[in-house]
KOLSE-796473 format. One record per atom (N, C-alpha, C): x, y, z; residue in one letter. Coordinates in steps of 0.2 Angstrom, whole numbers, padded with zeros to 4 digits, always signed. Example, Ala and Ser with C-alpha at 12.3 -4.5 7.8 and 13.67 -1.06 7.14 Angstrom:
+0066-0028+0039a +0062-0022+0039a +0066-0016+0039a +0064-0011+0035s +0068-0005+0036s +0064+0000+0039s 
//
This chain:
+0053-0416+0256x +0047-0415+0251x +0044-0408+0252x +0044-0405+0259x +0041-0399+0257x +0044-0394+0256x +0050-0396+0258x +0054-0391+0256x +0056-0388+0246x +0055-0396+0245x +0053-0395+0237x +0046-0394+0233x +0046-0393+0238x +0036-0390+0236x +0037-0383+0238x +0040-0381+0243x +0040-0375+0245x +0043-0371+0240x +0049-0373+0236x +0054-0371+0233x +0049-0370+0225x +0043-0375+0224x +0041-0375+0218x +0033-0370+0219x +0034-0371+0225x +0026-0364+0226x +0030-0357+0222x +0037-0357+0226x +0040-0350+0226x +0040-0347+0219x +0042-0355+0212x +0043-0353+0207x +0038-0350+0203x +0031-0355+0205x +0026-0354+0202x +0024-0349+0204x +0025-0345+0210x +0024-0337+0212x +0026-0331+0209x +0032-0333+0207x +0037-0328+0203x +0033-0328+0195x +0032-0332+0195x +0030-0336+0186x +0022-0328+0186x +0019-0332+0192x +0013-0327+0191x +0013-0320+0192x +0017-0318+0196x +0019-0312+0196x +0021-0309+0191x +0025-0313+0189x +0029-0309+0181x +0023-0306+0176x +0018-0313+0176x +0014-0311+0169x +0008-0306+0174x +0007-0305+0179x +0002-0300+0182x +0004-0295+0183x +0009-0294+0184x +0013-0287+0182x +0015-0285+0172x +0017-0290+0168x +0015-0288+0164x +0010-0287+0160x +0004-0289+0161x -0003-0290+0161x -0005-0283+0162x -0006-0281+0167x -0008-0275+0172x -0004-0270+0167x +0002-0268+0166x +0006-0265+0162x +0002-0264+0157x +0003-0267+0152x -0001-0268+0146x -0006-0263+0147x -0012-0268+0151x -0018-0264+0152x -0017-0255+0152x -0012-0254+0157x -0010-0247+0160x -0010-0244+0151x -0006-0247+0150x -0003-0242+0142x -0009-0241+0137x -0013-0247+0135x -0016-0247+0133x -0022-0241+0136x -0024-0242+0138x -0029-0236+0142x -0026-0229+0142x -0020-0228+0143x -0016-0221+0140x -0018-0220+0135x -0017-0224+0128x -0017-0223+0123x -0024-0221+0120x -0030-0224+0124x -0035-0225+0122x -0038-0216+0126x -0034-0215+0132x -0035-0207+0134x -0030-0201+0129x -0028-0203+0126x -0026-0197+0123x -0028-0197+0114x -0031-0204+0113x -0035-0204+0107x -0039-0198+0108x -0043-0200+0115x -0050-0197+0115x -0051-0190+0117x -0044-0188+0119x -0043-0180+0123x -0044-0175+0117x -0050-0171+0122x -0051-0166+0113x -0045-0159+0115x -0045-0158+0107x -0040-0153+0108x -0043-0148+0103x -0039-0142+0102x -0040-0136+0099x -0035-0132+0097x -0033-0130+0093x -0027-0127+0090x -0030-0120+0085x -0024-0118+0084x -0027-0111+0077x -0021-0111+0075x -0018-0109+0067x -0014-0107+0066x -0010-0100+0066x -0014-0096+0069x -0012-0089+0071x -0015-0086+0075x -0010-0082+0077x -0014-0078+0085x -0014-0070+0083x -0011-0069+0077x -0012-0062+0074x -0013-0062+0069x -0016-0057+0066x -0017-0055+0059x -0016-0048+0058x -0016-0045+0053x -0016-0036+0052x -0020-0037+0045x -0023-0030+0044x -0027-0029+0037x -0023-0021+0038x -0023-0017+0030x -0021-0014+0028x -0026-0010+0031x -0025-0001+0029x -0032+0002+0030x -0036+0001+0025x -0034+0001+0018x -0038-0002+0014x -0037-0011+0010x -0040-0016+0014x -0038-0022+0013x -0038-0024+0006x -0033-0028+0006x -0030-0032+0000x -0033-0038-0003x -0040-0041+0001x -0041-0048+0001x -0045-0049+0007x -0042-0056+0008x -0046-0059+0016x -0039-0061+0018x -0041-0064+0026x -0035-0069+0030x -0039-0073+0032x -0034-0079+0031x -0037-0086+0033x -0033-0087+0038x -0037-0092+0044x -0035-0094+0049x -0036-0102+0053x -0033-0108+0049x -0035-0114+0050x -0035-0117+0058x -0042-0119+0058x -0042-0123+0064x -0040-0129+0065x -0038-0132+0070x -0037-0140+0071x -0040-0143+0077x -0045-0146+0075x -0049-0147+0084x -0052-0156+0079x -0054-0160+0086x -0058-0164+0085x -0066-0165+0089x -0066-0159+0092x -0072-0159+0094x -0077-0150+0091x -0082-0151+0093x -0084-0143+0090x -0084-0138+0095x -0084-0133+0090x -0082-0126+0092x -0086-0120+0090x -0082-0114+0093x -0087-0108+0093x -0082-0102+0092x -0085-0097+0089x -0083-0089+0088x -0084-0086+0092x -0081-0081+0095x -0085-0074+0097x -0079-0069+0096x -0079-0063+0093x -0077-0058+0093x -0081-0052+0096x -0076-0048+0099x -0073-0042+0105x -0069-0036+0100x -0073-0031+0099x -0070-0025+0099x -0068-0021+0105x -0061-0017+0101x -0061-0011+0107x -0064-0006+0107x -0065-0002+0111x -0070+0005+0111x -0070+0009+0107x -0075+0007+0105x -0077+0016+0099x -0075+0011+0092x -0075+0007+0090x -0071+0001+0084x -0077-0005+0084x -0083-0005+0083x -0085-0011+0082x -0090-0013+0075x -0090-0020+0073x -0093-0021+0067x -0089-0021+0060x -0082-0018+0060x -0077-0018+0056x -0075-0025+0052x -0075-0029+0055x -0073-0037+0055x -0078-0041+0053x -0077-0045+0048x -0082-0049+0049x -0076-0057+0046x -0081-0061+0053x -0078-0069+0054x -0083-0073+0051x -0080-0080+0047x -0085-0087+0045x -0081-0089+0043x -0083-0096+0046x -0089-0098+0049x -0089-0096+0056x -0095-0095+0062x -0094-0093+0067x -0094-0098+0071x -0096-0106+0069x -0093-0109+0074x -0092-0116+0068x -0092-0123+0072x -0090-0129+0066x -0088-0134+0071x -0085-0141+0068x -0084-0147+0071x -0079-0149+0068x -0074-0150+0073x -0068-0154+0069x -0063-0149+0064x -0061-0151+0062x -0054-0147+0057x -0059-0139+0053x -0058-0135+0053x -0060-0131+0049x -0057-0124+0048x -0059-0119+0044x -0055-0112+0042x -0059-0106+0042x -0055-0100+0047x -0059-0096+0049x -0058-0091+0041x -0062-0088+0040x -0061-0081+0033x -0060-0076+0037x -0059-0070+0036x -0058-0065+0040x -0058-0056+0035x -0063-0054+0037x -0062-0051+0031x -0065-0041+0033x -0063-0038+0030x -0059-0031+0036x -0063-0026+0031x -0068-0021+0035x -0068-0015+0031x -0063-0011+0030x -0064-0006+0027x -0059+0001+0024x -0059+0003+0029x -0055+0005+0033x -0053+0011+0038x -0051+0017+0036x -0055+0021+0038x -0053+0030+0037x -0051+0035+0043x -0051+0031+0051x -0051+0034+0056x -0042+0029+0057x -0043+0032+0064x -0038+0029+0068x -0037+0021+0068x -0031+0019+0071x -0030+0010+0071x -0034+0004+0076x -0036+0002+0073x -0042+0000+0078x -0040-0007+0077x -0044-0013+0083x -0039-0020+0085x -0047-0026+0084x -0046-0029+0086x -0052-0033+0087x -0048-0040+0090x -0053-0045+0094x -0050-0052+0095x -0056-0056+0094x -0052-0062+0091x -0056-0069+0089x -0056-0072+0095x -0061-0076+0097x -0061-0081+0104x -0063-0088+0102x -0058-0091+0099x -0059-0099+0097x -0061-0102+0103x -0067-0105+0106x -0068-0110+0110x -0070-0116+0111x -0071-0120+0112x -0074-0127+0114x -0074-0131+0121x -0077-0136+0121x -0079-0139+0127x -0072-0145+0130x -0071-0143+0135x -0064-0145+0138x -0056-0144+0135x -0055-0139+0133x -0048-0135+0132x -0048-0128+0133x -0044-0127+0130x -0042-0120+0132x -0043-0116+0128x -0048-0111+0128x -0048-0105+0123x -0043-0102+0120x -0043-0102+0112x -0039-0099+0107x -0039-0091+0104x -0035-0086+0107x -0034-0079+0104x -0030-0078+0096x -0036-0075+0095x -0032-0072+0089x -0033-0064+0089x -0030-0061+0089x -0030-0053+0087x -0029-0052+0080x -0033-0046+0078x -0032-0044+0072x -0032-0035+0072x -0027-0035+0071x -0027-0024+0068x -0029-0023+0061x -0029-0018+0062x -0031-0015+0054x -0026-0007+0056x -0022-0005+0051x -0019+0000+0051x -0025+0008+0050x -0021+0012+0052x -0022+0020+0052x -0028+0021+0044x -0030+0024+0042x -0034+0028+0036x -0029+0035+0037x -0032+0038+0031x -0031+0047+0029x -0036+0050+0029x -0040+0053+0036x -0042+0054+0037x -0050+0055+0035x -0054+0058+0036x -0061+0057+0038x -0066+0054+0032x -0065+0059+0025x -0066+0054+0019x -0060+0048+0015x -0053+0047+0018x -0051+0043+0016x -0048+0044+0008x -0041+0039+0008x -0041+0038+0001x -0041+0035-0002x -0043+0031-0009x -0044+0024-0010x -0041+0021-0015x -0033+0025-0015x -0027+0022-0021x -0023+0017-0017x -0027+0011-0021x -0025+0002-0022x -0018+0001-0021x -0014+0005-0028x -0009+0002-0033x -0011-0004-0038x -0014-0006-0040x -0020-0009-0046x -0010-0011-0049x -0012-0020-0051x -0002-0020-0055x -0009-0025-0058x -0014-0025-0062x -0016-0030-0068x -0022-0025-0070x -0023-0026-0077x -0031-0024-0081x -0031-0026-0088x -0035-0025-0089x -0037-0024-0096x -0043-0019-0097x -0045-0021-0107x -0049-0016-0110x -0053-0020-0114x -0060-0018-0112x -0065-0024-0116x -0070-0018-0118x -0071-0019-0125x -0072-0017-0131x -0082-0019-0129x -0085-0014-0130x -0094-0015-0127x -0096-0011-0134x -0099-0014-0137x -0108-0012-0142x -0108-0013-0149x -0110-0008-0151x -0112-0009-0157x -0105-0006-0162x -0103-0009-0168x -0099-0005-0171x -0100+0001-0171x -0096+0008-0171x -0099+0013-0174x -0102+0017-0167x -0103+0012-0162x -0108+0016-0157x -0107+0012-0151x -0098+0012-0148x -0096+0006-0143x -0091+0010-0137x -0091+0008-0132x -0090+0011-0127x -0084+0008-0123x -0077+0009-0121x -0072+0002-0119x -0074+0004-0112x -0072-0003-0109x -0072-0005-0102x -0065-0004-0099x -0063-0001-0096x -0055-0001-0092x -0057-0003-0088x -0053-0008-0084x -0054-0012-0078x -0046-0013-0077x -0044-0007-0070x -0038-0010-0067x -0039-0012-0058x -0034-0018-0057x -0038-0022-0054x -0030-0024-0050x -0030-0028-0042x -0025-0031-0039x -0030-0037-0034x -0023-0040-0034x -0029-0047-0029x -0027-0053-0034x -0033-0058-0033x -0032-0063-0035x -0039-0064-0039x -0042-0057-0040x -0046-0058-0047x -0048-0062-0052x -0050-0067-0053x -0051-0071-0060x -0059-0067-0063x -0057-0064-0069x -0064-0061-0072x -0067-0067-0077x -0062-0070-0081x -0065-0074-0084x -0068-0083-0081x -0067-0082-0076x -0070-0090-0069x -0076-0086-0065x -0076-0079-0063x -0079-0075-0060x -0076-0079-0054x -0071-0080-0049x -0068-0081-0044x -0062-0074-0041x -0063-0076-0035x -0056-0072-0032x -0059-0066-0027x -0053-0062-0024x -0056-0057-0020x -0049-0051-0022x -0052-0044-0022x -0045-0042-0025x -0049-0032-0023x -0045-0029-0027x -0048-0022-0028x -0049-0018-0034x -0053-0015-0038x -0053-0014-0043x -0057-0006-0043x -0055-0004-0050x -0056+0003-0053x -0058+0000-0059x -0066+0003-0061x -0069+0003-0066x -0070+0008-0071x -0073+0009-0078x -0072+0015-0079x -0075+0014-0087x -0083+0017-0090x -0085+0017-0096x -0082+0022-0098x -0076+0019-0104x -0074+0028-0107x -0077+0027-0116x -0077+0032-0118x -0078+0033-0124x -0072+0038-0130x -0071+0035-0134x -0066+0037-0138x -0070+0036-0147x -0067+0040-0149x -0069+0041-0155x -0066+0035-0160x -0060+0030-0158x -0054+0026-0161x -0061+0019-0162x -0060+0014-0167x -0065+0009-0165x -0060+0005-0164x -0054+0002-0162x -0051-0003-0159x -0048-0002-0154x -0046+0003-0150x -0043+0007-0145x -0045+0012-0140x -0042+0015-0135x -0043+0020-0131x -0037+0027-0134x -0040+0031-0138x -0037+0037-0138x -0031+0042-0133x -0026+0041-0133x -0022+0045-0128x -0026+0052-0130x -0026+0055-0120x -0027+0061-0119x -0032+0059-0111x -0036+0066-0110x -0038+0065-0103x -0045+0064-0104x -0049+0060-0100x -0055+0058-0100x -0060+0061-0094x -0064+0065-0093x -0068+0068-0090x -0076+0065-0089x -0078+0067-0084x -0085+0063-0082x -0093+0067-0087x -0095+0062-0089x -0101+0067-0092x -0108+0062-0092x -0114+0065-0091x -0117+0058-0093x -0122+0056-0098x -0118+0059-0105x -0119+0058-0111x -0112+0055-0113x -0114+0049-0118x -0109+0047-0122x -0107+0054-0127x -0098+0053-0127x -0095+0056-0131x -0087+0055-0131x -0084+0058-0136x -0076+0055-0135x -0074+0059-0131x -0067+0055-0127x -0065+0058-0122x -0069+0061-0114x -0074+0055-0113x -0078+0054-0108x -0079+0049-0104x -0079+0050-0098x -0083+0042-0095x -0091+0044-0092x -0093+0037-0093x -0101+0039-0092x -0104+0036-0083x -0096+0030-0085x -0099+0027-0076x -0091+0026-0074x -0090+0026-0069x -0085+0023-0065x -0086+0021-0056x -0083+0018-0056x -0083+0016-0050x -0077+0010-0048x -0076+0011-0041x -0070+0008-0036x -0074+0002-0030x -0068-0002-0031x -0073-0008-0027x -0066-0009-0024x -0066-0012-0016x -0061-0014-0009x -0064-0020-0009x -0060-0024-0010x -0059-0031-0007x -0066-0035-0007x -0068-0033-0016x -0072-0036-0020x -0072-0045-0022x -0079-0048-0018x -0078-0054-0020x -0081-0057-0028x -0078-0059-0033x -0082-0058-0039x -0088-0065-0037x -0088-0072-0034x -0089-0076-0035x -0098-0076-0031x -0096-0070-0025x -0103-0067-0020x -0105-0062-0023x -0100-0056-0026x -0101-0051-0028x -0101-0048-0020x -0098-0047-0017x -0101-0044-0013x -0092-0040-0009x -0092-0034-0007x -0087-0030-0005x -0089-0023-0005x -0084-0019-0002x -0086-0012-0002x -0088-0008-0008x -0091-0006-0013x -0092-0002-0017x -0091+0006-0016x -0090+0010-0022x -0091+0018-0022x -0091+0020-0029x -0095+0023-0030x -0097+0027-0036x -0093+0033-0036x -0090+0035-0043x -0087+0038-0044x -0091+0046-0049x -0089+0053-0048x -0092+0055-0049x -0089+0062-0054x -0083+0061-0052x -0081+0067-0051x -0072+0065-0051x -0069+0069-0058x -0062+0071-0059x -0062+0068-0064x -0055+0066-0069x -0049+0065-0072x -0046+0062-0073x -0047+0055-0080x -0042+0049-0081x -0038+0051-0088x -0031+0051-0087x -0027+0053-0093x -0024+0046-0092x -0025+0045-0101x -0021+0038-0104x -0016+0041-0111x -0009+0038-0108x -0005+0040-0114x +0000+0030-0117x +0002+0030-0124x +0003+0025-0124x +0011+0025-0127x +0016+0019-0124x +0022+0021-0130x +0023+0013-0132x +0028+0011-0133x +0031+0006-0134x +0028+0002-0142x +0031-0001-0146x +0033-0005-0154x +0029-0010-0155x +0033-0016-0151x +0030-0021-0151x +0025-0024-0148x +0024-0022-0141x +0016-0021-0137x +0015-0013-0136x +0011-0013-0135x +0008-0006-0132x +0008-0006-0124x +0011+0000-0121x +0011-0001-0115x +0007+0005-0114x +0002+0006-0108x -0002+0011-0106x +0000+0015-0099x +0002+0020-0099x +0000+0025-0094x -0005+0026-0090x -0011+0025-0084x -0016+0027-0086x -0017+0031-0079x -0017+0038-0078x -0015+0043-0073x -0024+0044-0071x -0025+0043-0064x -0031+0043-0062x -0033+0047-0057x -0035+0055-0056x -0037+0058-0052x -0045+0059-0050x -0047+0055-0049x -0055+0055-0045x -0057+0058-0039x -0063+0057-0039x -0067+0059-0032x -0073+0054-0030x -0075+0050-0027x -0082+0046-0026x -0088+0052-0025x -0094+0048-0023x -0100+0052-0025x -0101+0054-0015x -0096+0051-0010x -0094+0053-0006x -0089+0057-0001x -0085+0059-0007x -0076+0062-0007x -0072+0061-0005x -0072+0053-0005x -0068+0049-0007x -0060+0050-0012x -0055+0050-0009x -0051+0051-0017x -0048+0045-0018x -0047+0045-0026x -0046+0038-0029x -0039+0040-0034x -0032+0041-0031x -0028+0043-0035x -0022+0038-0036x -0019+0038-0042x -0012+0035-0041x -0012+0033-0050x -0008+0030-0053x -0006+0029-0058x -0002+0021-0059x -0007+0018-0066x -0005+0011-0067x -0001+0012-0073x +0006+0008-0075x +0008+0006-0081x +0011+0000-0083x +0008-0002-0089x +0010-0008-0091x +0005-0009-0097x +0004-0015-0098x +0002-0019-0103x -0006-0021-0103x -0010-0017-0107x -0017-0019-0106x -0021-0024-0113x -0024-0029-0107x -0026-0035-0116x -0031-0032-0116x -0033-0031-0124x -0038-0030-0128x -0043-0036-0128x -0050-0037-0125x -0054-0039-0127x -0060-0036-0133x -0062-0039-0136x -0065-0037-0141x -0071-0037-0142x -0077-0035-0139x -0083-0038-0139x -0088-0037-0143x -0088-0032-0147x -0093-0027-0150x -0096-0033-0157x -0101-0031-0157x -0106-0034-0162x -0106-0031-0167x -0106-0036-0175x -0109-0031-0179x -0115-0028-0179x -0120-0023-0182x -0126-0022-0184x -0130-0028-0187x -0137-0027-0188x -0139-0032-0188x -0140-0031-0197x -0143-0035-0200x -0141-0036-0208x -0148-0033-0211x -0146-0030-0216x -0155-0026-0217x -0154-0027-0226x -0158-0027-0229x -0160-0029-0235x -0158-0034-0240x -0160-0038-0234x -0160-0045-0237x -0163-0047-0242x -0161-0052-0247x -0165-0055-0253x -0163-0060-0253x -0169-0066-0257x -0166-0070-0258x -0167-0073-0266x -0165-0076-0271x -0168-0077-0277x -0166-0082-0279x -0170-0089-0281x -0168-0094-0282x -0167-0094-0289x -0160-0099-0292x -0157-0098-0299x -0156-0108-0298x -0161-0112-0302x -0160-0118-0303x -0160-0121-0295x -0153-0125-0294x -0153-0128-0288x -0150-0122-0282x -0149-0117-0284x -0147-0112-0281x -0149-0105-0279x -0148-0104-0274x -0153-0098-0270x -0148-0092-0269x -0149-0087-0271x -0144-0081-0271x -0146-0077-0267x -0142-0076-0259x -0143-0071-0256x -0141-0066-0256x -0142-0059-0255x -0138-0052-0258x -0142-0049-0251x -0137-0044-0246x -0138-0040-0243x -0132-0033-0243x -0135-0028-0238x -0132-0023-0237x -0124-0025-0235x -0120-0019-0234x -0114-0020-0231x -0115-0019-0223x -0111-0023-0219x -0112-0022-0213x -0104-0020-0209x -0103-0013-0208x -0099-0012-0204x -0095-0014-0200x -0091-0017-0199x -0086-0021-0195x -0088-0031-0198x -0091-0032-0201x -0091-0040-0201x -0084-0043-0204x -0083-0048-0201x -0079-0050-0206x -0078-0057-0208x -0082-0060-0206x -0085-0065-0209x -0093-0068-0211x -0093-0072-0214x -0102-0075-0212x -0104-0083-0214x -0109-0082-0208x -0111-0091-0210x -0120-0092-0210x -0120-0095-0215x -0129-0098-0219x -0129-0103-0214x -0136-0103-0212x -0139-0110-0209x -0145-0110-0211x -0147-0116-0211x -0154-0118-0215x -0159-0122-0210x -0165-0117-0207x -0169-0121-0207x -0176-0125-0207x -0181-0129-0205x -0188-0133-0208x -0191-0126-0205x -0190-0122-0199x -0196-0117-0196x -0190-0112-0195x -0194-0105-0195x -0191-0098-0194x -0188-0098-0185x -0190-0102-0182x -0189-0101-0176x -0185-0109-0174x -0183-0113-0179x -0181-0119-0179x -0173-0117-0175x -0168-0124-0174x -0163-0122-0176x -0160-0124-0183x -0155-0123-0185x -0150-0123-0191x -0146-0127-0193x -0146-0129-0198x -0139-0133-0199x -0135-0127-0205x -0126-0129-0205x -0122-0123-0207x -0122-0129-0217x -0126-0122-0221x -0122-0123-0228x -0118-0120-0232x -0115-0115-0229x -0110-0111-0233x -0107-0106-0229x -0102-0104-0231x -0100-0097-0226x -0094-0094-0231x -0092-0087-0228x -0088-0082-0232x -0084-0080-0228x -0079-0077-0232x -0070-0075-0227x -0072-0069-0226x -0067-0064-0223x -0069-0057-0226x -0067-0055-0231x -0063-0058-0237x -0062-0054-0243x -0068-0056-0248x -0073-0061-0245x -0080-0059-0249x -0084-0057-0248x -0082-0050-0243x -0089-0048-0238x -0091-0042-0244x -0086-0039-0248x -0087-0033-0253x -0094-0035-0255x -0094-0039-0259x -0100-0042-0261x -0106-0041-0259x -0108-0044-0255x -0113-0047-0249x -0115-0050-0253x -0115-0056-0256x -0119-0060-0259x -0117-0067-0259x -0122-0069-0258x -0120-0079-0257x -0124-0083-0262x -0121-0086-0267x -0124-0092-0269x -0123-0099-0265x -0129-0101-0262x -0133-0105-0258x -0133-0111-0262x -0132-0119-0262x -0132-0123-0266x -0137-0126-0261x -0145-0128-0265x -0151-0131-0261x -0149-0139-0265x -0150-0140-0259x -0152-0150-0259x -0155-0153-0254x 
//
């Protein structure tokens, strides 16, 4: 009998053993996994960057961490304040901007120091290439633009705006580099081939403002600026079915800065110009009907009546004209 007692202690022993070692086990893994839930970490997606001499935009540089964090950027000597980093610090998953002035000197370096509490600090280096020298030159290569049509008929000024980046002018988003330029031309739908000169009187074949912008943001408005002052834009045009532009640009900023290089291709016309405002008006009522008669107005080409209880009210629309009845200018008005 004790010996079957003995032989059934043993079993139950084994029995217990088994499930307290797997028990324990358990336990062991669980709490592994429960340690490397909680283990904070820190990542970056890149440990280098470069910026042009004269930057094309920003660089991003996505963090991956689950605990917060911090910035600190370290110039080399004689190189500092060129750089600008945001967010400078943050919590959990986020993304550095990185955004680089115009360099006109030598190549200069900088380092990001990604840090937080129990990991390892993260480097990122960023270069920016060599400039030309002291005043530098600030030919982009510009591959988009257009031409927007500014004032009064008769008395209108075009807007050239050539531009690279990821620009949106009609969202007002993006960040990119742009070349502006108020030229004036004799033409009333078009820029005149030939070369355009600086003056600061309106006249043909003149610009009255210009200016250059690095790695302009439209949304902040905010990036390097420079006022142009000084030189020479010649526009020549060929092509049937589009019109393709040349448009050869030798400048100087108000700094002496040079701004040189040449765009070709397809520029959209925007149209903006107003007509004049409408002057000798009348109106004479004929039974149910009211006859208005005014001057001719230069450039209209359509029109619309609205009627309303007060001069300062809003309107509602009761007639309107094509352009082939603007010869005229007269509207019979049906009152009801």
């Amino acid at each position: 009998m004790q010996v079957i007692a003995f032989k059934n202690m043993k079993r139950h022993f084994f029995r217990f053993l088994v499930v307290t070692v797997v028990a324990v086990s358990a336990a062991v893994v669980t709490s592994c996994g429960d340690d490397e839930k909680s283990a904070p970490k820190l990542t970056v997606s890149s440990t280098s960057e470069e910026f042009e001499a004269i930057p094309n935009g920003t660089k991003s540089v996505a963090v991956t961490s689950n605990i917060a964090w911090s910035v600190a950027v370290q110039y080399q000597e004689g190189a500092s304040g060129w750089l600008t980093v945001s967010p400078m610090n943050g919590n959990g998953d986020g993304e550095l901007e990185l955004t680089a002035q115009v360099n006109s000197g030598a190549e200069r370096e900088a380092t990001i120091t990604v840090s937080g509490e129990g990991v390892e600090a993260k480097i990122v280096t960023v270069a920016q290439k060599a400039g030309s020298g002291s005043a530098g030159s600030l030919a982009t290569g510009y591959d988009k633009g257009f031409i927007q049509i500014w004032g009064v008929r008769g008395q209108h000024f075009f807007y050239l705006n050539l531009y690279s980046g990821d620009l949106d002018f009609e969202n007002g988003t993006g960040t990119g580099n742009m070349l502006s330029l108020e030229l004036w031309s004799s033409a009333d739908n078009d820029l005149e081939s030939g070369a355009y000169t600086y003056s600061s009187s309106p006249q043909p074949f003149r610009y009255t403002y210009a200016g250059v912008a690095i790695n302009y943001n439209l949304s902040t408005e905010s990036g390097t600026a420079y006022e142009i002052t000084d030189g020479s834009v010649t526009i020549s045009k060929s092509g049937n079915i589009y019109t393709v532009y040349t448009v050869t640009y030798n400048l100087t900023t108000n700094d002496g800065r040079k701004v040189e290089g040449t765009y070709t291709g397809v520029l959209e016309i925007i149209d903006d110009t107003s007509p004049t405002a409408v002057t000798g008006l009348t109106a004479v009522q004929s039974g149910s009907t009211v006859i208005l008669s005014w001057n001719t107005v230069i450039g209209a080409s359509w029109w619309r009546f609205y009627r309303s209880d007060s001069p300062n009210g809003s309107g509602s629309l009761i007639a309107w004209t094509e352009s082939d009845e603007c010869i005229s200018c007269t509207c019979h008005c049906l009152i009801s």
